[in-house]
Backbone as CSV, one residue per row, in Angstrom:
resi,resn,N_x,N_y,N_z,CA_x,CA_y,CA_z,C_x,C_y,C_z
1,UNK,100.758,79.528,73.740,100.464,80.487,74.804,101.590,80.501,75.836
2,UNK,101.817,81.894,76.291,102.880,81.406,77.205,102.187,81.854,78.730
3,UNK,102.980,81.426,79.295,102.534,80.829,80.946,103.416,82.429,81.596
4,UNK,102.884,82.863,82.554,102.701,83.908,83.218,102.149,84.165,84.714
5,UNK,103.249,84.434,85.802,103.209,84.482,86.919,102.531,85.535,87.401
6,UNK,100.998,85.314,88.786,100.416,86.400,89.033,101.164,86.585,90.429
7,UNK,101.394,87.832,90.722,101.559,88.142,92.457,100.625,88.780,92.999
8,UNK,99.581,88.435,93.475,98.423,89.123,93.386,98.349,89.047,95.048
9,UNK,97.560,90.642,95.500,98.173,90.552,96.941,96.374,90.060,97.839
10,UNK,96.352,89.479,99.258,95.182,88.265,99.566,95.335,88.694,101.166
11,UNK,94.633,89.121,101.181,94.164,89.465,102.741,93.405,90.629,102.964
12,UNK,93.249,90.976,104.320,92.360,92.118,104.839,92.995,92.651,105.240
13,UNK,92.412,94.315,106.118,92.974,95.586,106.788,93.395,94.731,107.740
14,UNK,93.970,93.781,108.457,94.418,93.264,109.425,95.555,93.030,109.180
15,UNK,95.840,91.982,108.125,97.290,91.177,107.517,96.899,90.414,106.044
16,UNK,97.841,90.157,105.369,97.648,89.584,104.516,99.193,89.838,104.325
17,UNK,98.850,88.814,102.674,100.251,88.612,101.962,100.128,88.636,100.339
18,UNK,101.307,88.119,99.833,101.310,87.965,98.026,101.178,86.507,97.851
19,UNK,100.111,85.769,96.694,100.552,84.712,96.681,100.710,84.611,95.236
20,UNK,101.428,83.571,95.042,101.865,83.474,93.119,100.492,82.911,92.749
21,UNK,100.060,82.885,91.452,99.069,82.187,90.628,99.665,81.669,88.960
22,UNK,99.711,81.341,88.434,99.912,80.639,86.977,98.965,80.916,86.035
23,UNK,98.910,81.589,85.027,98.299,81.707,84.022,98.667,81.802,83.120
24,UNK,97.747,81.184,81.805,98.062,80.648,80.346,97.883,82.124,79.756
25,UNK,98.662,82.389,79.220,98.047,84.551,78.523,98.319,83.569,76.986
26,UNK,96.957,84.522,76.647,96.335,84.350,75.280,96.457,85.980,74.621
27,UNK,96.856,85.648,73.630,96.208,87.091,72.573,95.374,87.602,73.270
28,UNK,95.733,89.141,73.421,94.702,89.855,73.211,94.231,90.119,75.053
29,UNK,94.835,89.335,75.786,94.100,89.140,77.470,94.862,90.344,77.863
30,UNK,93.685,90.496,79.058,93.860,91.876,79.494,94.275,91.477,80.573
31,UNK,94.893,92.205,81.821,95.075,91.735,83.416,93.695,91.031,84.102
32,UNK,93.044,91.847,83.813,91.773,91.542,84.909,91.174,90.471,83.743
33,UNK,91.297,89.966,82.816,90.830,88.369,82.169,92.055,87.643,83.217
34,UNK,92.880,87.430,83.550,93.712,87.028,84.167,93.453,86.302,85.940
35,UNK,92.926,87.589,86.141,92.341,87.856,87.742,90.872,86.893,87.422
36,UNK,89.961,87.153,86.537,89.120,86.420,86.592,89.296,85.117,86.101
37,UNK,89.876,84.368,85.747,90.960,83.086,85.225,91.292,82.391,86.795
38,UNK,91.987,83.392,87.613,92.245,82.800,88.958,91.452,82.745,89.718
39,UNK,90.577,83.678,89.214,89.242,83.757,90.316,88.384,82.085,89.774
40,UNK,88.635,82.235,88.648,87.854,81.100,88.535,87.884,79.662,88.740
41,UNK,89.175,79.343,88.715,89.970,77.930,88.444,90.482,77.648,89.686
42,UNK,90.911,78.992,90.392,92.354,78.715,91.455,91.990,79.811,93.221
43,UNK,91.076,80.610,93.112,91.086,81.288,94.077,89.787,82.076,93.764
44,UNK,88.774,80.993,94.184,87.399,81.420,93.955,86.300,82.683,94.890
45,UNK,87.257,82.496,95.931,86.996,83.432,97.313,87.731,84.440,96.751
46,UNK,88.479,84.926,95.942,89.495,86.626,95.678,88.446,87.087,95.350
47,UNK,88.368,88.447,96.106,87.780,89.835,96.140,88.204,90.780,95.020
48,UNK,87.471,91.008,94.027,87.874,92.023,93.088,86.688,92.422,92.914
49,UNK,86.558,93.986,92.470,85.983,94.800,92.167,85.938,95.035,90.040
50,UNK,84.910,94.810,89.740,84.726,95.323,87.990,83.351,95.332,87.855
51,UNK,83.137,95.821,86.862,81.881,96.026,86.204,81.769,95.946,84.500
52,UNK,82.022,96.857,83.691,82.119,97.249,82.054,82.564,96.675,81.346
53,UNK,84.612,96.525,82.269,85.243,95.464,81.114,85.803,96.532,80.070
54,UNK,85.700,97.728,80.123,85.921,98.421,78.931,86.498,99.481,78.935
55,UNK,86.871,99.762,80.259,87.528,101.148,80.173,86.113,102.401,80.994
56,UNK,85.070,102.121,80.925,84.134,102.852,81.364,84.015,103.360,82.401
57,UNK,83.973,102.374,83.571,82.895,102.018,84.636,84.401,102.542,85.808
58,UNK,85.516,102.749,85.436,86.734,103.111,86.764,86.383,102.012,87.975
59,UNK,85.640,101.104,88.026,85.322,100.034,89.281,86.981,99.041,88.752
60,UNK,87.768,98.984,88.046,89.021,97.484,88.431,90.266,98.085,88.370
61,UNK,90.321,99.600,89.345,91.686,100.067,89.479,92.357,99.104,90.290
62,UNK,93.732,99.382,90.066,93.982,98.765,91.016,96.043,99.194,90.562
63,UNK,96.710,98.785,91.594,98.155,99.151,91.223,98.974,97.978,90.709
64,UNK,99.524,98.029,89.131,100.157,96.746,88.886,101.756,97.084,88.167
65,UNK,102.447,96.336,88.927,103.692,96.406,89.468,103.718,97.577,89.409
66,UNK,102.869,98.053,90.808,103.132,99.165,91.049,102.859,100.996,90.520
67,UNK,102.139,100.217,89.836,101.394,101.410,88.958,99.817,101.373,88.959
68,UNK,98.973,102.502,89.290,98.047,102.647,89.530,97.616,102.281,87.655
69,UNK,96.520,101.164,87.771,96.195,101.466,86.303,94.969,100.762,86.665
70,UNK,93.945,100.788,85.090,93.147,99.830,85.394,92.962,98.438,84.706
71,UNK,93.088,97.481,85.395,93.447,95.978,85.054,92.753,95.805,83.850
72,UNK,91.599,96.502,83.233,90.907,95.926,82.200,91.193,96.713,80.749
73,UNK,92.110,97.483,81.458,92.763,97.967,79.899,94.073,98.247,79.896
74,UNK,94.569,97.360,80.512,96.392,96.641,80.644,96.457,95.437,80.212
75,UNK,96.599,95.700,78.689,97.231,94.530,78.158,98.277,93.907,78.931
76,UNK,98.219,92.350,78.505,99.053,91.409,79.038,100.403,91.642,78.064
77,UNK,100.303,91.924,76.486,101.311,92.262,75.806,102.291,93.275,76.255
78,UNK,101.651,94.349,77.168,102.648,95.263,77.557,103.451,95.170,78.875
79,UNK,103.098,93.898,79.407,103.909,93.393,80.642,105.174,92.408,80.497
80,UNK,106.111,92.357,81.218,107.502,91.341,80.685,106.628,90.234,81.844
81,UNK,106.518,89.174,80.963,105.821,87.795,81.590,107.457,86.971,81.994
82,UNK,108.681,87.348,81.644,109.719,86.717,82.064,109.692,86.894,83.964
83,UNK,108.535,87.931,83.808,108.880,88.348,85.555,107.488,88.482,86.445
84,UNK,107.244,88.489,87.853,106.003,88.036,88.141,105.211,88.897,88.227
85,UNK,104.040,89.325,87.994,103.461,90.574,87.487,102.736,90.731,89.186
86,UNK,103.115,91.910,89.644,102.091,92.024,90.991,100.555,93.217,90.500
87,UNK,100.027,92.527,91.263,98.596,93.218,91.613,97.915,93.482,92.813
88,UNK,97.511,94.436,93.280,97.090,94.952,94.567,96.677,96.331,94.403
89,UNK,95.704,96.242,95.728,94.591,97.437,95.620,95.176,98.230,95.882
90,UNK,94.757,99.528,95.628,95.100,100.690,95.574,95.378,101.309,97.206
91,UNK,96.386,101.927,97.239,96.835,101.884,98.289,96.462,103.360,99.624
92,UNK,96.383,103.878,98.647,95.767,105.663,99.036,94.592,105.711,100.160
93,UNK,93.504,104.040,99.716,92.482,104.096,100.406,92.069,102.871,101.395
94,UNK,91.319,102.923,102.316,91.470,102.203,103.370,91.058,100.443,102.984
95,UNK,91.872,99.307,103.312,91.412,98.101,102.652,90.718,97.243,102.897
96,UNK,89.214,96.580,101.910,88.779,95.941,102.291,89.279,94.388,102.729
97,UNK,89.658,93.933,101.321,89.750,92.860,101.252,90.461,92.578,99.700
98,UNK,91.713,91.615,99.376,92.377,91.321,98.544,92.486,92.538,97.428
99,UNK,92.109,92.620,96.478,91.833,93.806,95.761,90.975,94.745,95.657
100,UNK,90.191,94.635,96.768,89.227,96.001,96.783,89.613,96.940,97.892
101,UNK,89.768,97.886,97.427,89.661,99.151,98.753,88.136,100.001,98.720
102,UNK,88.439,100.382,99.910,87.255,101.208,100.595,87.189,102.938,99.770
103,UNK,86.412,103.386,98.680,86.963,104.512,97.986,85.514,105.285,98.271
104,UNK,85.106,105.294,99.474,84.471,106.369,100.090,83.967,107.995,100.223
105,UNK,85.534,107.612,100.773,86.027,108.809,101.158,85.792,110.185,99.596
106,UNK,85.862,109.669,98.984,85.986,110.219,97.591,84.131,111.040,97.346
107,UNK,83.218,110.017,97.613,81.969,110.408,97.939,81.882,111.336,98.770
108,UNK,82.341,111.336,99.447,81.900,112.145,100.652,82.463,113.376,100.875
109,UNK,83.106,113.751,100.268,84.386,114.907,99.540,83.268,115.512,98.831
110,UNK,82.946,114.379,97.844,81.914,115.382,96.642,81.066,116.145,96.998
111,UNK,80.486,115.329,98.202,78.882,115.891,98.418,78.994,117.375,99.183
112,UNK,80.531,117.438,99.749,80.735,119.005,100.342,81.018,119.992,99.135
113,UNK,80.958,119.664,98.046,81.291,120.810,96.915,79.803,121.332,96.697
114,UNK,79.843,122.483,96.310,78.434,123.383,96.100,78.238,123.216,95.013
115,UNK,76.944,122.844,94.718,76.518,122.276,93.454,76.222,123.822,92.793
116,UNK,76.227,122.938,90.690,75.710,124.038,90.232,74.745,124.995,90.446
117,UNK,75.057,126.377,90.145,74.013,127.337,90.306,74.038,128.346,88.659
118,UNK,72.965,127.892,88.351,73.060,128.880,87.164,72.335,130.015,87.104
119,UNK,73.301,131.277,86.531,72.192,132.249,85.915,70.908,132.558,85.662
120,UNK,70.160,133.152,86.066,68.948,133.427,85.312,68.667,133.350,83.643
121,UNK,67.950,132.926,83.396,67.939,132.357,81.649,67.921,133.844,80.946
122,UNK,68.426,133.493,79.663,69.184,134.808,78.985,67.306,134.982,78.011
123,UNK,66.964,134.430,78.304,65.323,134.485,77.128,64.364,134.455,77.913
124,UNK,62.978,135.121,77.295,61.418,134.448,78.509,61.421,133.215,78.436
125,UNK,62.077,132.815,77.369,61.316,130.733,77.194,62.405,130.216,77.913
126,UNK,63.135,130.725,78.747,63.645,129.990,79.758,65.105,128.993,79.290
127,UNK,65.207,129.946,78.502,66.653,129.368,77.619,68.266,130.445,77.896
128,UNK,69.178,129.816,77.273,70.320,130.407,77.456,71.009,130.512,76.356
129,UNK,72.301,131.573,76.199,72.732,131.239,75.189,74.268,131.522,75.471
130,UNK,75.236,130.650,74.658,76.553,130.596,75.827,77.896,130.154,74.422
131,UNK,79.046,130.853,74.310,80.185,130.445,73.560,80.242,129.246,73.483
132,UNK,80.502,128.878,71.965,81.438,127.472,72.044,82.128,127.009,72.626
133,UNK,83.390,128.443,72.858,84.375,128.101,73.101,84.316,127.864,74.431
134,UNK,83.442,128.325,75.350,83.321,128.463,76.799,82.998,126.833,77.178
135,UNK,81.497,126.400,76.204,81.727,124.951,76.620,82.395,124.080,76.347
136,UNK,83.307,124.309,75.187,84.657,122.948,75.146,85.304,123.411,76.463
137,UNK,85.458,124.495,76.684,86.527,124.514,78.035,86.333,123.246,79.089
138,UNK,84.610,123.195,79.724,84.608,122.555,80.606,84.394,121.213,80.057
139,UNK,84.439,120.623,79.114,84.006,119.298,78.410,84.942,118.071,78.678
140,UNK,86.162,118.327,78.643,87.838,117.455,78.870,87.256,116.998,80.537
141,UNK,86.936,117.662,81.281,86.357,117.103,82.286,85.357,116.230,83.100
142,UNK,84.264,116.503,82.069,83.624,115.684,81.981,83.695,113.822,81.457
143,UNK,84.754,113.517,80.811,85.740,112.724,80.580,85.499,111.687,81.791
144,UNK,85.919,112.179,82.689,86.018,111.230,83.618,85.215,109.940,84.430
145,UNK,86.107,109.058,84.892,85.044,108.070,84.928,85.280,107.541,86.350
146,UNK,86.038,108.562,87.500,85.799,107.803,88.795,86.336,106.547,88.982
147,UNK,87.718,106.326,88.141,88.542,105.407,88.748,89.147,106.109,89.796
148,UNK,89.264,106.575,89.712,90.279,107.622,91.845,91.614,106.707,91.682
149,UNK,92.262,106.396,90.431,93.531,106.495,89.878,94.756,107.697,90.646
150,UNK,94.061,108.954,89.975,94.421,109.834,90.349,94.711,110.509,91.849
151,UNK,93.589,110.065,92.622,93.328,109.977,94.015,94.354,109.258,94.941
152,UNK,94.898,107.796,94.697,95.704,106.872,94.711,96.841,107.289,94.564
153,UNK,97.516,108.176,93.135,98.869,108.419,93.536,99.391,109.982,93.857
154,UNK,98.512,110.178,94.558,98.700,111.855,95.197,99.636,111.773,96.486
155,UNK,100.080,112.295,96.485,101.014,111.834,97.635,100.387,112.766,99.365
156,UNK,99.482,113.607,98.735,98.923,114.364,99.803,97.946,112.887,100.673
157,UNK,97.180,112.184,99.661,95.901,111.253,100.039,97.044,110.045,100.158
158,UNK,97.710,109.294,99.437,98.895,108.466,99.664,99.811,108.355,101.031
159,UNK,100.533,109.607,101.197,101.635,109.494,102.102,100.986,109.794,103.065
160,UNK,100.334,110.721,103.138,99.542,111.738,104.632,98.743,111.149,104.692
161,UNK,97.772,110.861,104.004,96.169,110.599,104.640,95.428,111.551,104.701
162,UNK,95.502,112.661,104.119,94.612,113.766,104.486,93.259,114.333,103.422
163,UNK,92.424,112.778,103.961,91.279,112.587,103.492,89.907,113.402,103.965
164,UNK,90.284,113.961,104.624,89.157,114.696,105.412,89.483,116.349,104.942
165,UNK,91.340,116.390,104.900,91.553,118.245,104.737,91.552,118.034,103.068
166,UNK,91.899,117.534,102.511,91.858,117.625,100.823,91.249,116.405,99.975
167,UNK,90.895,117.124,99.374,89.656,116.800,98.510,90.045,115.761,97.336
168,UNK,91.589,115.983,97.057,92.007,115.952,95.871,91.907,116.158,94.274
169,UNK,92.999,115.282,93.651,92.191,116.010,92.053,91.551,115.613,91.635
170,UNK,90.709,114.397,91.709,89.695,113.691,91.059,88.728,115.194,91.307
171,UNK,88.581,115.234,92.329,87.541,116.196,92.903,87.701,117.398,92.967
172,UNK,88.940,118.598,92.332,89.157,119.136,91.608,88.916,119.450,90.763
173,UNK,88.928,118.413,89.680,88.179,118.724,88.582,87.289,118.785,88.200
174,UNK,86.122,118.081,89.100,84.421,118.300,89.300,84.388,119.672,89.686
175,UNK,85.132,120.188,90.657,85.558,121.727,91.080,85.477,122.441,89.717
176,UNK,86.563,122.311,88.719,86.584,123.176,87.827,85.522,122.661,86.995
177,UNK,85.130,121.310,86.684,83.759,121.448,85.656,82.895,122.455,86.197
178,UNK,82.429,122.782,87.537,81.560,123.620,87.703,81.782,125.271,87.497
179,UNK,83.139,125.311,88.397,83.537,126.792,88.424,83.479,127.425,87.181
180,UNK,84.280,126.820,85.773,84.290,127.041,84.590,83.223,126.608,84.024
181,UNK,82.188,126.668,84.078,80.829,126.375,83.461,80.380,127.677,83.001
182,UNK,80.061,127.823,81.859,79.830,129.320,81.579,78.622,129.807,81.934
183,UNK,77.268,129.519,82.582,76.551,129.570,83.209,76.526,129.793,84.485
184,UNK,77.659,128.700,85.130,77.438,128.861,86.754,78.002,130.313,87.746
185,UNK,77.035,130.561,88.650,77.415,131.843,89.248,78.243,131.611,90.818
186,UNK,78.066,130.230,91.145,78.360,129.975,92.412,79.806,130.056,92.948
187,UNK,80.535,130.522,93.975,82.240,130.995,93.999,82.303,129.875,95.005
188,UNK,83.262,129.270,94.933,84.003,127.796,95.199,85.123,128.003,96.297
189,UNK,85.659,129.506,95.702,87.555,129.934,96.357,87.747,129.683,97.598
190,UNK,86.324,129.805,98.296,86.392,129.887,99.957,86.695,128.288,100.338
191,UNK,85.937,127.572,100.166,85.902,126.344,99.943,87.151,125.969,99.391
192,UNK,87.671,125.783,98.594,88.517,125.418,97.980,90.160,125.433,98.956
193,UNK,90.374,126.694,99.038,91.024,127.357,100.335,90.816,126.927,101.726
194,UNK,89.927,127.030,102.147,89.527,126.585,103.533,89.355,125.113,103.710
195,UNK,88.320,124.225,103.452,87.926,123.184,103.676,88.465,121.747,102.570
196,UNK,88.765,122.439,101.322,88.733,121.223,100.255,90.655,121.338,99.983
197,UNK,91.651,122.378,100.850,92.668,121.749,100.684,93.682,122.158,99.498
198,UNK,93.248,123.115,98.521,93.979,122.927,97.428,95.465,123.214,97.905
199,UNK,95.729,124.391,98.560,97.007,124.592,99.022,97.859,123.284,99.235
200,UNK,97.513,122.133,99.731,98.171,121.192,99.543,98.729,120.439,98.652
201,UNK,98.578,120.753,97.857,98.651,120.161,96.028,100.173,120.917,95.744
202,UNK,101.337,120.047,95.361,102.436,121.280,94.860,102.509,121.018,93.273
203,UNK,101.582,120.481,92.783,101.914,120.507,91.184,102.461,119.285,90.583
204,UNK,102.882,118.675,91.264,103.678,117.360,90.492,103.104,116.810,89.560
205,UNK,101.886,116.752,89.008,102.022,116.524,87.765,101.478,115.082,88.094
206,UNK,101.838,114.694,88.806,101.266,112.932,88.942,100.135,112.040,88.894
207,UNK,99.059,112.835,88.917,97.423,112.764,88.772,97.369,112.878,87.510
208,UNK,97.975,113.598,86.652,97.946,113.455,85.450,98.471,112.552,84.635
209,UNK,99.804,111.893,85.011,100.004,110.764,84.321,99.204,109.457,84.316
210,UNK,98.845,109.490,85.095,97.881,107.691,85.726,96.596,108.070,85.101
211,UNK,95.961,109.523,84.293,94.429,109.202,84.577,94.470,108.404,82.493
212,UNK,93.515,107.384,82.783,92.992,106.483,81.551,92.668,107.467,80.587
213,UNK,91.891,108.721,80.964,91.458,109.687,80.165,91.918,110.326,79.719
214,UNK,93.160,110.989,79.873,94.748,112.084,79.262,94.020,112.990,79.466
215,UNK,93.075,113.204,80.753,92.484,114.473,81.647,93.670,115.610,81.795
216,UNK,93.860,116.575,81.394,95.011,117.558,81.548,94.432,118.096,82.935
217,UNK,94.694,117.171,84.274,93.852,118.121,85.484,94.893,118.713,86.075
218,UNK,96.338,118.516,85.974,96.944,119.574,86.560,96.994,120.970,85.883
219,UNK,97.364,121.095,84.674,97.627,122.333,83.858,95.945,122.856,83.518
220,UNK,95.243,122.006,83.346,93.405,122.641,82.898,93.006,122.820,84.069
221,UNK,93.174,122.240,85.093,91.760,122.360,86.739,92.755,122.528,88.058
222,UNK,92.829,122.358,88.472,93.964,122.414,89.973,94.705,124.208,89.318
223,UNK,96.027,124.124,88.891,96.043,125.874,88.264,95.282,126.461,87.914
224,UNK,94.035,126.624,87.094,93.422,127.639,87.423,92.396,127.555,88.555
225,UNK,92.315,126.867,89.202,91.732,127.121,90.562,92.484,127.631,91.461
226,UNK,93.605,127.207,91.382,94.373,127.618,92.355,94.651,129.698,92.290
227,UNK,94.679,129.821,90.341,94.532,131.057,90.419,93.607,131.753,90.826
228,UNK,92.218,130.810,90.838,91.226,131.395,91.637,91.220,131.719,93.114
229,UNK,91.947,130.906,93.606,91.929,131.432,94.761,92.841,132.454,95.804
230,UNK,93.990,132.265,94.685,94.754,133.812,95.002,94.529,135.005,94.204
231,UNK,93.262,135.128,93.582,93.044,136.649,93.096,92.521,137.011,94.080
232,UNK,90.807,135.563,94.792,90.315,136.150,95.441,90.796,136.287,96.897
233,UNK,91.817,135.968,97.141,92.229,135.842,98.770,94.002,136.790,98.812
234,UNK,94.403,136.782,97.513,95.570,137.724,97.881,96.371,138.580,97.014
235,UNK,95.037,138.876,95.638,95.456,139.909,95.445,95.481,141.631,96.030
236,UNK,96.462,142.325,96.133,96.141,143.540,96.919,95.452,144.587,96.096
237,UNK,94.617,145.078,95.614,93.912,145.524,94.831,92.446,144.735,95.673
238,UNK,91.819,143.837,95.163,91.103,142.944,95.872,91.148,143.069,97.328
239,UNK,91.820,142.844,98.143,91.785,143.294,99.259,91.660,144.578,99.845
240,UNK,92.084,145.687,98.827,92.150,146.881,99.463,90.603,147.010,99.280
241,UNK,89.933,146.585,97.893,88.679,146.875,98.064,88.000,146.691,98.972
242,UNK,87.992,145.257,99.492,87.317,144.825,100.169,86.982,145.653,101.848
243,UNK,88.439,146.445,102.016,88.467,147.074,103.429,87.469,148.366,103.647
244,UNK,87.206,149.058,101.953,86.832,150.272,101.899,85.455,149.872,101.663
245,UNK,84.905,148.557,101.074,83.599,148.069,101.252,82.755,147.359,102.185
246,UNK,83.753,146.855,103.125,83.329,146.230,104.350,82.871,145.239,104.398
């Protein structure tokens, strides 16, 4: 087995620091077998956040060397152990304690999106009937599992802080699961535009590399929302209507 340096970062929203740890990596160990190794033997008080273990549950994000990933499905094989592997919470969101952050804010985003509204049922027995193709559309989205990966390396929620004006793409794409629901009747654009921020988003693409899921949310959800919201806010056609309808 070879021996493998942790830099794992240990303090609160006040101060803290990095401290080294030592671990034996075995076949097959993941980061967060690692973290729980130190948690167990060497630093019984470290604060970490998990649940599943499997890729499921998005609860053991976290950034390692520097990369938003999640510790329980980062092999130890794909790290150079010649060098000291850092770990620390995600940085986008406000910190509790050693590896957990405060991912709140993310809740509370959601609960301002307008929930589904569907159609009146297409039958008396209170049924519907709807394209294939319409529901694979929104399905890739459903995917997701609320690591806020994505959330983390946005540079709008990252650099700015602007947790209150944008919503981001995690929450975006709950946006487009609904909007693109072939059932739902409810219009989002105002919202979307006004309160949830999209204008802030320039495309980079970066929410998409970090998510566990190979969620296509820039090119599938964020663009066409975004086209949603300049048909309905600036196309001129659309607008002219709107003047002669009042």
């Amino acid at each position: 087995m070879a021996q493998a340096t942790f830099r794992i970062w240990r303090g609160d929203s006040q101060n803290g620091s990095f401290q080294d740890y030592n671990v034996e990596s075995a076949p097959g160990m993941v980061v967060l077998d690692a973290v729980h190794d130190i948690q167990g033997s060497q630093a019984p008080d470290l604060a970490v956040r998990w649940n599943c273990k499997a890729g499921r549950c998005g609860s053991c994000s976290a950034e390692i060397n520097g990369n938003p990933k999640l510790m329980c499905m980062t092999r130890m094989s794909t790290l150079d152990l010649s060098q000291p592997i850092t770990v620390e919470p995600m940085r986008a969101f406000p910190l509790v304690r050693d590896l957990v952050a405060h991912v709140g804010s993310n809740y509370r985003a959601k609960k301002s999106i307008r929930p589904f509204k569907p159609r009146p049922p297409d039958f008396p027995d209170g049924t519907w009937r709807m394209h294939q193709r319409d529901v694979d559309r929104v399905q890739e989205f459903r995917k997701c599992i609320e690591c806020f990966l994505c959330q983390d390396v946005c540079h709008v929620l990252r650099n700015h802080g602007l947790h209150e004006q944008f919503i981001g793409p995690r929450l975006f794409v709950y946006s487009a699961a609904l909007e693109m629901h072939p059932l739902d009747t409810e219009s989002r654009a105002g919202a979307l535009k006004h309160s949830h921020g999209i204008g802030f988003c320039n495309i980079t693409k970066c929410c998409t590399k970090v998510c566990p899921e190979e969620i296509t949310i820039t090119d599938n959800a964020i663009i066409p929302l975004k086209e949603r919201v300049v048909d309905e806010y600036y196309d001129p056609i659309r607008r002219l209507f709107r003047v002669f309808t009042g």
